[in-house]
C-alpha positions as CSV (number, residue, x, y, z in Angstrom):
1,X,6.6,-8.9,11.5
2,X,9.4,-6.5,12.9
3,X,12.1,-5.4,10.4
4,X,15.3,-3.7,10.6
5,X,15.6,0.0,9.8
6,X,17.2,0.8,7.2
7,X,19.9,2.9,6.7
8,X,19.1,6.5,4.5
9,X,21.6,5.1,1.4
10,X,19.1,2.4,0.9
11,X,16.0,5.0,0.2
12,X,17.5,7.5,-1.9
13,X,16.5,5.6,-4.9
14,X,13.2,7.2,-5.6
15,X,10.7,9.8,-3.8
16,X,8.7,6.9,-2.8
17,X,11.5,5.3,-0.7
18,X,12.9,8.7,0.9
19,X,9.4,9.9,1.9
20,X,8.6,6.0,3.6
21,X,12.0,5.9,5.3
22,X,11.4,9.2,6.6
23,X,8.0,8.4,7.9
24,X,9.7,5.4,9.8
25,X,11.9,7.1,11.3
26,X,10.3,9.3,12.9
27,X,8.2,6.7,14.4
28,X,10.9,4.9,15.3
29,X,12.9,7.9,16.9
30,X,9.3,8.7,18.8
31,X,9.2,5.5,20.2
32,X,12.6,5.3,21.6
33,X,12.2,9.1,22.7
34,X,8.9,8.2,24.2
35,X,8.6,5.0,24.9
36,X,5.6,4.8,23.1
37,X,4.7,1.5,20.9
38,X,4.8,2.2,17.1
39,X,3.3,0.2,14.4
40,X,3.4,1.0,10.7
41,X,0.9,-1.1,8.9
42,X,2.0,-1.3,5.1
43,X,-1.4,-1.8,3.1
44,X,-0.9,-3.6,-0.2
45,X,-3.2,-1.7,-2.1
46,X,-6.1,0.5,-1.6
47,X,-9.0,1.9,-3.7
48,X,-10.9,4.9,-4.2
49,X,-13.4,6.4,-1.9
50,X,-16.6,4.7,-0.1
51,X,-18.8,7.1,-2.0
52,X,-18.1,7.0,-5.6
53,X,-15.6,3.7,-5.4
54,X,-13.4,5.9,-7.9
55,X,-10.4,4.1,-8.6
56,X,-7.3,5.2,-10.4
57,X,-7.2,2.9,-13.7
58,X,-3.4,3.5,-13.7
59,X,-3.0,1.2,-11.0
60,X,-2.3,-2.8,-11.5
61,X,-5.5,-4.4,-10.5
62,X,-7.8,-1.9,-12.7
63,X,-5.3,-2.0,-15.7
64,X,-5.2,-5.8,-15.4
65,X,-9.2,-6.3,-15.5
66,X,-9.1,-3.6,-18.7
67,X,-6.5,-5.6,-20.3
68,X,-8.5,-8.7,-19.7
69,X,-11.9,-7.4,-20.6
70,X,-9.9,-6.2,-24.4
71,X,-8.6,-9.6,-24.4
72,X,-11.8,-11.6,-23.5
73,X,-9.5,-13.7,-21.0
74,X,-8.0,-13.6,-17.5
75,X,-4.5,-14.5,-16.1
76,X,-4.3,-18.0,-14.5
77,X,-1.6,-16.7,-12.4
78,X,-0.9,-13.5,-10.8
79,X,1.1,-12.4,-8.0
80,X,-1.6,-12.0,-5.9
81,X,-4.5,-14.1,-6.0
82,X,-8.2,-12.7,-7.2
83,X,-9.8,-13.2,-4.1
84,X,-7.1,-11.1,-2.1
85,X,-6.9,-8.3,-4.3
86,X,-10.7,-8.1,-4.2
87,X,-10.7,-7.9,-0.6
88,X,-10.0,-4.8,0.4
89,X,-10.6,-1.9,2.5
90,X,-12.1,1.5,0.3
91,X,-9.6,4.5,1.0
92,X,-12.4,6.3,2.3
93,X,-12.7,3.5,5.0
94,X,-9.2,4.2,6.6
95,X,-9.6,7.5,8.6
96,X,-12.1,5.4,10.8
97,X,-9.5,3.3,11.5
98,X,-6.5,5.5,12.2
C-alpha cells in the first residue's frame, strides 16, 4: 500500500522513528536517483532464530502467553488475532529472503 513520506519533524520523537525515516529515505532518494523500484516491507513482528527459536520474553506476544499461563486464562480479544501472531516467519528465516 504506498504511503506518503513523511516529513523529518514527524520522526524526531523517538530513536525508533528517526532511524525508520531515515532508512526510507534513502530508499526513496535511491529510487528517484536511480530509477530503481523500492519496497519497504514493515514485518509486524518477528521471533528469535531458526535454531534455538530464542525469543525475547520482553516482547508482547511472549509476555502475553506468561501472563496468561500465571493467570490460568487467555484474552478473548486481542489486537491481533492468535492465529496471525502464531504465524510467522523465524528471524533467522529472513536473510533467505532479502
Amino acid at each position: 500500500m504506498p504511503e506518503a513520506h513523511l516529513e523529518p519533524q514527524a520522526a524526531v520523537a523517538t530513536g525508533y522513528g528517526q532511524s525508520k525515516w531515515v532508512a526510507e529515505t534513502v530508499l526513496k532518494r535511491t529510487s528517484e536517483m536511480t530509477g530503481i523500484h523500492t519496497v519497504i516491507a514493515r514485518v509486524g513482528q518477528l521471533s528469535g532464530d531458526s535454531v534455538s527459536g530464542g525469543w525475547t520474553t520482553k516482547e508482547w506476544f511472549p509476555a502475553m502467553l506468561r501472563s496468561s499461563q500465571a493467570l490460568g486464562c487467555i484474552p478473548q480479544h486481542t489486537l491481533v488475532s492468535l492465529d496471525s501472531a502464531l504465524d510467522m516467519s523465524v528471524g533467522g528465516d529472513i536473510d533467505r529472503w532479502v
